[in-house]
C-alpha positions as CSV (number, residue, x, y, z in Angstrom):
1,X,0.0,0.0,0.0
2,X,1.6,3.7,-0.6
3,X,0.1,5.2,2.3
4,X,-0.4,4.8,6.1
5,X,-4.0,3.9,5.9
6,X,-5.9,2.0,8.4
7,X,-9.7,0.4,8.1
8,X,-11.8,1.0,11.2
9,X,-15.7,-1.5,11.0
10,X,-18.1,-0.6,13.3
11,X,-18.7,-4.5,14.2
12,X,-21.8,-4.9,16.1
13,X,-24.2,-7.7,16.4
14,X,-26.4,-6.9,13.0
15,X,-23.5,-6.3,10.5
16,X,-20.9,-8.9,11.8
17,X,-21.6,-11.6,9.1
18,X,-21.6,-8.7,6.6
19,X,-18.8,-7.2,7.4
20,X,-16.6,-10.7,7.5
21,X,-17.8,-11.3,4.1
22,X,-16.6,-7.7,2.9
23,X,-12.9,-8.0,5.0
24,X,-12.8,-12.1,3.1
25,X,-12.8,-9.8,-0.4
26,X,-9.8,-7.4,1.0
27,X,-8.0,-10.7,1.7
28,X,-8.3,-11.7,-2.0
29,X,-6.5,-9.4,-2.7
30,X,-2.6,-9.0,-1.6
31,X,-3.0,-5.5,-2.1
32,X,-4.6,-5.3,1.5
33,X,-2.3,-7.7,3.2
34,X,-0.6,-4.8,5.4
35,X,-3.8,-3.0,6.0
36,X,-4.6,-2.7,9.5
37,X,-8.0,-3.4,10.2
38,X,-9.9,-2.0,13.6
39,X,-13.1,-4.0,14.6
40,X,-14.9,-2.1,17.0
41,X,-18.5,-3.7,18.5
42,X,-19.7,-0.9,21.0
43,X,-20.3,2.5,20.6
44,X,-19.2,4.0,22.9
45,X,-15.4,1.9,22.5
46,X,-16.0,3.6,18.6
47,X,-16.1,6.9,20.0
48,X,-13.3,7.6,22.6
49,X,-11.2,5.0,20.7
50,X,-11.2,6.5,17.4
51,X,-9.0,9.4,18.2
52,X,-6.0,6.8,19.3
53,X,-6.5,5.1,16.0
54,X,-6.5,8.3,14.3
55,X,-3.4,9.6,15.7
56,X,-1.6,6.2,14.5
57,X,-1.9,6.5,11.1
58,X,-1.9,9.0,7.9
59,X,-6.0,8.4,6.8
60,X,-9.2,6.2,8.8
61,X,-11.7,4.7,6.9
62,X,-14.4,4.4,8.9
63,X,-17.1,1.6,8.1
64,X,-20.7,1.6,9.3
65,X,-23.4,-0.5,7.7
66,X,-27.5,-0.2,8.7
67,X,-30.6,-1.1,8.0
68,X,-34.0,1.0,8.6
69,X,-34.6,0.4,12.1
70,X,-31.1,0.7,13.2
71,X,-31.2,4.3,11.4
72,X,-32.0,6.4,14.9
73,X,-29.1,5.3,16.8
74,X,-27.2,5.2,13.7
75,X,-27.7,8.8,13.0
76,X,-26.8,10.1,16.6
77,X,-23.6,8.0,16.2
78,X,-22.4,9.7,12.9
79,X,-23.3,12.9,14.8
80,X,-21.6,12.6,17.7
81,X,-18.4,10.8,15.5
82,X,-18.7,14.1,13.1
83,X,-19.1,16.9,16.2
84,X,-15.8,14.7,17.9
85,X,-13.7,14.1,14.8
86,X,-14.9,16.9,12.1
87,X,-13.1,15.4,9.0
88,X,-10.7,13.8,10.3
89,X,-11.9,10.0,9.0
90,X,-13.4,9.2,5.9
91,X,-17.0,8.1,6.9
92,X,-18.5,5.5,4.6
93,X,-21.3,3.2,4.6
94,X,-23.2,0.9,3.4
95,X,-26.4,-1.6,3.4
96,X,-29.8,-1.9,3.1
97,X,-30.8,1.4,4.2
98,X,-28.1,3.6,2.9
99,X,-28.6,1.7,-0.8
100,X,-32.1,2.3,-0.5
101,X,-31.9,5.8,0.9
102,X,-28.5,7.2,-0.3
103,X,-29.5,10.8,-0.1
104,X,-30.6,11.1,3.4
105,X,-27.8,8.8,4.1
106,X,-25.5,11.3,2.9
107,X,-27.2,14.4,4.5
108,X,-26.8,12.8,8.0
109,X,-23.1,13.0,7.6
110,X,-21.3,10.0,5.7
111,X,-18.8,11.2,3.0
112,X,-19.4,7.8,0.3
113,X,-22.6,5.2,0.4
114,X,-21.9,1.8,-1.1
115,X,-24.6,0.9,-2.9
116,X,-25.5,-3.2,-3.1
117,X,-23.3,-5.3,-3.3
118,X,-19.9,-4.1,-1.7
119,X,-17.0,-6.3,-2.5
120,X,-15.6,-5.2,-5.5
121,X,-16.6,-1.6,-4.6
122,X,-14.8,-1.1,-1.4
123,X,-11.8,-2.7,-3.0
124,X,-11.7,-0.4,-5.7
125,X,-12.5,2.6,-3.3
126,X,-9.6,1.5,-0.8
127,X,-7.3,1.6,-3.2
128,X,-8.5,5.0,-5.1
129,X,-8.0,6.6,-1.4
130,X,-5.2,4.9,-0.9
131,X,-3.3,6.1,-4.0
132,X,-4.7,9.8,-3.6
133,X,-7.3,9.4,-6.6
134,X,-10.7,10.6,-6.8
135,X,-12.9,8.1,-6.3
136,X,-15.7,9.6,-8.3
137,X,-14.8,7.1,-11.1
138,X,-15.6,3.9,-8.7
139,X,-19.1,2.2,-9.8
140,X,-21.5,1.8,-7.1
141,X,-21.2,4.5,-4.7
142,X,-23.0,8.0,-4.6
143,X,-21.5,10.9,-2.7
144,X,-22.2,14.6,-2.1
145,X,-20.3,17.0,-4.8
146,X,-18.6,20.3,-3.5
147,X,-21.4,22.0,-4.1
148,X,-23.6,19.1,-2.3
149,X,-25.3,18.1,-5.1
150,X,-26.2,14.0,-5.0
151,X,-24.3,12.0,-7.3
152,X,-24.1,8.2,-8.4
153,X,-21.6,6.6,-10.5
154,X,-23.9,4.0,-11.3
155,X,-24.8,0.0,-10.5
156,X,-21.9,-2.3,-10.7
157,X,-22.4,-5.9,-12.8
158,X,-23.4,-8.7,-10.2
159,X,-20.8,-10.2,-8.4
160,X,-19.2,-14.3,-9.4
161,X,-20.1,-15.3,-5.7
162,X,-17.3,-18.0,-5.7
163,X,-14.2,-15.1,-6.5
164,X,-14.7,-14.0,-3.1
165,X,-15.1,-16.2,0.6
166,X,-18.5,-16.1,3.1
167,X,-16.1,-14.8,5.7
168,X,-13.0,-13.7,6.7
169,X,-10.1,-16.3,7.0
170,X,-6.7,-14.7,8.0
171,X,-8.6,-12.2,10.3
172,X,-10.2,-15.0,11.3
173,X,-13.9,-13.4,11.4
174,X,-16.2,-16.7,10.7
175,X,-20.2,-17.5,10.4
176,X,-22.3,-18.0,8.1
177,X,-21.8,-19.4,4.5
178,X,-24.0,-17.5,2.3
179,X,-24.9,-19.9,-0.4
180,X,-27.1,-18.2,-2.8
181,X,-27.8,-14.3,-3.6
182,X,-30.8,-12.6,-5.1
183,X,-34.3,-13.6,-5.9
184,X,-36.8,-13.5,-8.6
185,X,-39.9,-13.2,-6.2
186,X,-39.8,-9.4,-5.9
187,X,-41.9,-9.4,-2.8
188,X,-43.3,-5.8,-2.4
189,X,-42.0,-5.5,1.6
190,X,-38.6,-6.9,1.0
191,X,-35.5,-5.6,0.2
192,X,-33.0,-8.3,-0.9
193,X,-34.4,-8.0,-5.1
194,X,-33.7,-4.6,-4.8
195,X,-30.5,-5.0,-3.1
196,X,-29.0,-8.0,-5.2
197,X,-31.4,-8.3,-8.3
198,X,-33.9,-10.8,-9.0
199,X,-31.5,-13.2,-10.7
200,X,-30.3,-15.9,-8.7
201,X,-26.7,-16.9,-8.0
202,X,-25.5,-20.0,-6.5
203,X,-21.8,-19.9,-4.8
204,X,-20.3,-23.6,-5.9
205,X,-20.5,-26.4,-4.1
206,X,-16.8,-26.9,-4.3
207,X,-15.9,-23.4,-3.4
208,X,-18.6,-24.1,-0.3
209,X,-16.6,-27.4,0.4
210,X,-13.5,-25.5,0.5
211,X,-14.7,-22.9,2.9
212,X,-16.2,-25.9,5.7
213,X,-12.9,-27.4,5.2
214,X,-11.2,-24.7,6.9
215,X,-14.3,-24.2,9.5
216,X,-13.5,-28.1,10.3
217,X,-9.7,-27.0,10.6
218,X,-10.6,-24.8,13.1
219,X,-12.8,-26.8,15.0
220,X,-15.9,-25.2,14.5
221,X,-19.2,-26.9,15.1
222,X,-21.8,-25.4,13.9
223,X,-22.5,-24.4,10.1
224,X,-25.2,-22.5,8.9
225,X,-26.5,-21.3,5.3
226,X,-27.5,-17.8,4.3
227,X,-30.4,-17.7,1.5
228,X,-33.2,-16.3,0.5
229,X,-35.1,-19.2,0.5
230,X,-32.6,-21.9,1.7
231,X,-34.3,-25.1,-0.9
232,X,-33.8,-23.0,-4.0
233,X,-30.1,-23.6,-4.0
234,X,-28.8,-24.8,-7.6
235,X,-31.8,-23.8,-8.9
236,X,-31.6,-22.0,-12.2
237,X,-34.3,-19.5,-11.7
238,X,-35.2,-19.6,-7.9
239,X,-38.4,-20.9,-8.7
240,X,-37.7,-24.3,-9.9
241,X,-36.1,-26.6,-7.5
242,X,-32.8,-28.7,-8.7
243,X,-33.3,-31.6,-6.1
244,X,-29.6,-33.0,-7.1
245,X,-27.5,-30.3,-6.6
246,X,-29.4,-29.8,-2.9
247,X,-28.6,-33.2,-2.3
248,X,-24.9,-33.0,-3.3
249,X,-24.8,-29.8,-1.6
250,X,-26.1,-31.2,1.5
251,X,-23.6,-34.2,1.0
252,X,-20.7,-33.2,0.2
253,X,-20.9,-30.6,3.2
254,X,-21.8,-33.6,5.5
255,X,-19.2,-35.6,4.6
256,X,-16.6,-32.9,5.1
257,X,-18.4,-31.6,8.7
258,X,-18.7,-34.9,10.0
259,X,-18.0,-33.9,13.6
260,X,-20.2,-30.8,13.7
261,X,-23.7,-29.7,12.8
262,X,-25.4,-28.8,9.7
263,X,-28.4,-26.1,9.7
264,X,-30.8,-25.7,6.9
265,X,-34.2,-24.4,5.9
266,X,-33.5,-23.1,9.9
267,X,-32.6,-19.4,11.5
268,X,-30.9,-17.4,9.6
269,X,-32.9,-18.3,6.4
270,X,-36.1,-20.0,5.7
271,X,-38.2,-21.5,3.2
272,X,-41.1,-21.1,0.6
273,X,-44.1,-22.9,0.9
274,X,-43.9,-24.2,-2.5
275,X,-40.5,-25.5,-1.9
276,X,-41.6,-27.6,1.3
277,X,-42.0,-31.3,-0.4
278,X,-41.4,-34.6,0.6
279,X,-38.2,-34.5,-1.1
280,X,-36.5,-31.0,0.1
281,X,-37.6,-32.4,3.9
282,X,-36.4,-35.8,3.1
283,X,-33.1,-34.0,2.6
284,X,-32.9,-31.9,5.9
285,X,-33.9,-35.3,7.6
286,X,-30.9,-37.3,5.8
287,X,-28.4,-34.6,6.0
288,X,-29.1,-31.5,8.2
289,X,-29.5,-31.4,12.3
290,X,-32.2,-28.7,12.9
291,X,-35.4,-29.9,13.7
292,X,-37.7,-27.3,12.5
293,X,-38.0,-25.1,9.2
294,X,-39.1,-21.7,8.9
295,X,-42.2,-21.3,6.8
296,X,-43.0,-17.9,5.1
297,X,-46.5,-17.6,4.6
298,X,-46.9,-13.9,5.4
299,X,-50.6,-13.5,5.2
300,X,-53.5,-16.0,5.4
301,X,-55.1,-14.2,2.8
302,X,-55.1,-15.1,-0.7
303,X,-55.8,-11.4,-1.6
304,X,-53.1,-10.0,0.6
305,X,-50.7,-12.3,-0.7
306,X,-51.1,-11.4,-3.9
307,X,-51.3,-8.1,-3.4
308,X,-47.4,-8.5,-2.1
309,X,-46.6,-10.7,-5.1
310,X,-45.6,-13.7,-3.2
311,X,-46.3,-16.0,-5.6
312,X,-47.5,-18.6,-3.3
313,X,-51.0,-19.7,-2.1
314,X,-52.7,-20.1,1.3
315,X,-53.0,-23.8,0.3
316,X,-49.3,-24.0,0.0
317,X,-48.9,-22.8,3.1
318,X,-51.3,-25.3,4.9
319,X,-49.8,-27.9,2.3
320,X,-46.1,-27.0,3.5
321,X,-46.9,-27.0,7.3
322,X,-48.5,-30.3,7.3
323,X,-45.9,-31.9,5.7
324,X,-43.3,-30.8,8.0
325,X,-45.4,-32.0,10.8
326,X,-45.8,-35.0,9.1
327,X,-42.2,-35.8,8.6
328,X,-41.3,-34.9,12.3
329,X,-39.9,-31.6,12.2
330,X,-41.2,-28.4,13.8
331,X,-42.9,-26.1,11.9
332,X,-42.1,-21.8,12.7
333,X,-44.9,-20.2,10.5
334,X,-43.8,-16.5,9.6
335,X,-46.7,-13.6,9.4
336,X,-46.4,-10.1,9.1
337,X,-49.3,-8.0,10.3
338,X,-50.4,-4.7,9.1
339,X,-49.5,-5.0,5.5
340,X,-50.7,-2.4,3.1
341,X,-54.0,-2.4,2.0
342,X,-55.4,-5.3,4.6
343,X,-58.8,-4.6,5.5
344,X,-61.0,-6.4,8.0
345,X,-61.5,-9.8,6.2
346,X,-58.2,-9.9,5.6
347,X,-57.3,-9.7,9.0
348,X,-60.2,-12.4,9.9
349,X,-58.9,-14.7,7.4
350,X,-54.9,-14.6,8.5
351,X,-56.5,-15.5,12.2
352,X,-58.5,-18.4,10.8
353,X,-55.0,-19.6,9.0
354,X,-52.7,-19.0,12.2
355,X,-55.6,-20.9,14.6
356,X,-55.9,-23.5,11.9
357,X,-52.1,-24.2,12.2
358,X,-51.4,-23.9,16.0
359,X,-53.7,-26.6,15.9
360,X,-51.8,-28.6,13.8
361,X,-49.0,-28.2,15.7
362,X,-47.1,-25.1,14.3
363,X,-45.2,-22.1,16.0
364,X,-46.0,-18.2,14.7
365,X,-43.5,-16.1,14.3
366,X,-44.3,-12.8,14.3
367,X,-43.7,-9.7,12.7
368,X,-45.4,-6.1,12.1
369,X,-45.0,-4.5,8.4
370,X,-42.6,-1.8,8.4
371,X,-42.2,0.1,5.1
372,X,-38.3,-0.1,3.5
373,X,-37.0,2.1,1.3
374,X,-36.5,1.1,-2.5
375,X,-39.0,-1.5,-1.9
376,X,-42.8,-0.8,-3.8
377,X,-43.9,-0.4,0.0
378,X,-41.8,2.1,1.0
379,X,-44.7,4.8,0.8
380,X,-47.2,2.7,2.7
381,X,-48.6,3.7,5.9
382,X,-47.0,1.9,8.9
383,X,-48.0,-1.7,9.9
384,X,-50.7,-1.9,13.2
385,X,-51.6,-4.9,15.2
386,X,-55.5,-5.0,14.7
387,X,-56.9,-5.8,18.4
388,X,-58.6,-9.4,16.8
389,X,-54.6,-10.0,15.9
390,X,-53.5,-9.0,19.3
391,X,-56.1,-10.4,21.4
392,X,-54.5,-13.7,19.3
393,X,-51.0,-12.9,20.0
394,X,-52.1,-12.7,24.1
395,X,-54.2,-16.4,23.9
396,X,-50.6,-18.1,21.6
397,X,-48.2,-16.2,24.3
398,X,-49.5,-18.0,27.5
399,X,-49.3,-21.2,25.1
400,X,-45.8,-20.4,24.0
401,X,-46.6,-20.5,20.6
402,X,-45.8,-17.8,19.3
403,X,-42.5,-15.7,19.2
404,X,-40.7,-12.4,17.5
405,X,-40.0,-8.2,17.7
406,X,-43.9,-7.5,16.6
407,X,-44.1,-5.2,19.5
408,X,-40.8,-3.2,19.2
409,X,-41.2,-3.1,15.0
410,X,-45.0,-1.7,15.4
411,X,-42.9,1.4,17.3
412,X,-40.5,1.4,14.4
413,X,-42.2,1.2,11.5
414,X,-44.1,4.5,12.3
415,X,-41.2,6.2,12.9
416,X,-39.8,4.9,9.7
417,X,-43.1,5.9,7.8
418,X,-42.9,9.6,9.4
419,X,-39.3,9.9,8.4
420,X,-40.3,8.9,4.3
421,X,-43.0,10.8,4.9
422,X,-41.4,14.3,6.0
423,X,-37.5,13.5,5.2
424,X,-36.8,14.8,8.8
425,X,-35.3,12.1,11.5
């Protein structure tokens, strides 16, 4: 490197697995092999401990990723970092909220937004900055001109998942192996199409293999996927399952991770209705150790769902959940409450579905709408828990059947609907 730089990551809880995946691309690349790398996880350590790091070297890069409810407390941190260190660091950021909302990312004080996708970019960034160029040539990032006017140097291409590793090897930052990226759903209250595209891409199996190799090197135990729905690996389209390459997948994995434990269809992804079939469950059964899937149904309304573009019916939800029971695994149903345009027999009919599958034997888990920018909901009124809904939620809490944040993302997501609404945080 020419310079004296140093990276600094705000590494908290949410943007861990992120940010391991981002650091695995700078180790690619041997350009980075001297660059000193700060991983700070609490706020308050990022704040008094920044000046030290400061003083050590010629330029900081500071790193701060979000997404929309974490956008409060994000803000008073780039305040208080900006009122402490003026321009001292070079603040950047990226993630769901600052590519969705770039602009009032920007005006609450960060100098570049990475937009999507971020390995390639923040390689190609590091070493503009590093090498004293402008970095208003770099695809994928917007910034504010001199005269604070917005401007975006446009999308990058998609990324070749297996060129870069799921985490971070020589800095030793592990967790999840995210196995496939994008979807072709385009579900109107989520983010990830928007984020990654709506075509799918698979990392390898081999390339997969080659990463739990090294996990088993270091005696980890537990292995989990990311996806966005966790059976559509190898599939061309997303929509069409390739039962083979699951199975080999699943396999080869379980051949190498013999000792330890292999998670899918489970936290931190979950599964389609439509992709819940003897076969996908047969596999989890052979291969994998968790004992439940995640379900998305969403809405037990046909209208609703459609409404959202799921592409899934309320049959396939029942369909999917009794199958799961069936085979012996636990079934966590996923709802969201409040979503846009739901009126009264909506609300009646999601009730009837969530009472007809408690009594099957399912879990809820549950979640209140919350509008996200570049998504088609983004505009929407903020989701509310309709008292038939809550008087639910109270009768499934004293059963233990029912789980999630509904209460603390009803709060959020009419804060977040105030701030589209009047720009002002």
């Amino acid at each position: 490197m020419e310079k004296n730089i140093a990276l600094v990551l705000y590494y908290n809880k949410q943007t861990r697995f992120s940010f391991n995946a981002l650091v695995g691309a700078l180790e690619t690349d041997e350009y980075f092999d001297n660059l000193p790398i700060y991983f700070i996880s609490r706020e308050n350590e990022l704040i008094s401990g920044l000046g030290t790091i400061i003083n050590k070297h010629e330029e900081v890069i500071v790193g701060i990723s979000f997404c929309t409810p974490q956008l409060w407390e994000t803000y008073r941190l780039i305040r208080d970092l900006r009122e402490k260190y003026k321009n001292k660091p070079l603040f950047i950021t990226g993630g769901p909220h600052p590519t969705g909302d770039p602009i009032g990312t920007l005006r609450m004080g960060f100098d570049v937004v990475i937009r999507g996708e971020g390995e390639e970019t923040l390689i190609e960034l590091l070493k503009k900055i590093d090498n004293n160029e402008t970095y208003s040539t770099v695809k994928g990032i917007a910034f504010l001109d001199d005269e604070g006017e917005y401007c975006y140097t446009g999308r990058r291409p998609p990324i070749d998942l297996d060129r870069y590793p799921p985490f971070a090897v020589k800095h030793n930052r592990f967790g999840y192996i995210e196995i496939t990226r994008g979807c072709p759903y385009f579900c109107y209250f989520c983010q990830t199409p928007y984020l990654f595209g709506g075509q799918i891409r698979h990392r390898s199996i081999e390339v997969i293999c080659k990463y739990v190799q090294i996990m088993k090197n270091r005696n980890l135990t537990f292995l989990r996927f990311i996806a966005p729905s966790a059976f559509s690996y190898g599939s061309l389209d997303g929509k069409k399952l390739n039962i083979s390459r699951l199975e080999r997948l699943l396999s080869d994995v379980s051949e190498i991770f013999d000792s330890g434990k292999v998670f899918l269809g489970s936290f931190p992804s979950e599964v389609r209705p439509k992709h819940v079939t003897e076969e996908t469950i047969d596999l989890v059964l052979k291969y994998a150790h968790n004992d439940n899937l995640i379900i998305g149904a969403q809405s037990g309304s046909q209208r609703v769902l459609d409404l959202c573009h799921r592409g899934h019916t309320v049959e396939d939800v029942y369909n999917s959940v009794e199958l799961t029971l069936k085979k012996g695994l636990n079934a966590n149903v996923d709802f969201v409450f409040g979503l846009p345009e739901e009126n009264e027999e909506d609300i009646e009919l999601t009730i009837k579905v969530m009472s007809d599958l408690v009594k099957m034997g399912a879990r809820i888990h549950a979640h209140t709408f919350m509008p996200l920018p570049s998504t088609p909901f983004k505009n929407a009124p903020a989701g509310k828990i309709d008292k038939n809904i809550r008087k639910m939620i109270k009768k499934l809490i004293s059963k233990d059947i029912i789980y999630g944040n509904w209460r603390e993302q009803e709060k959020v997501a009419e804060k977040i609907a105030t701030y589209f609404k009047t720009g002002k945080l």
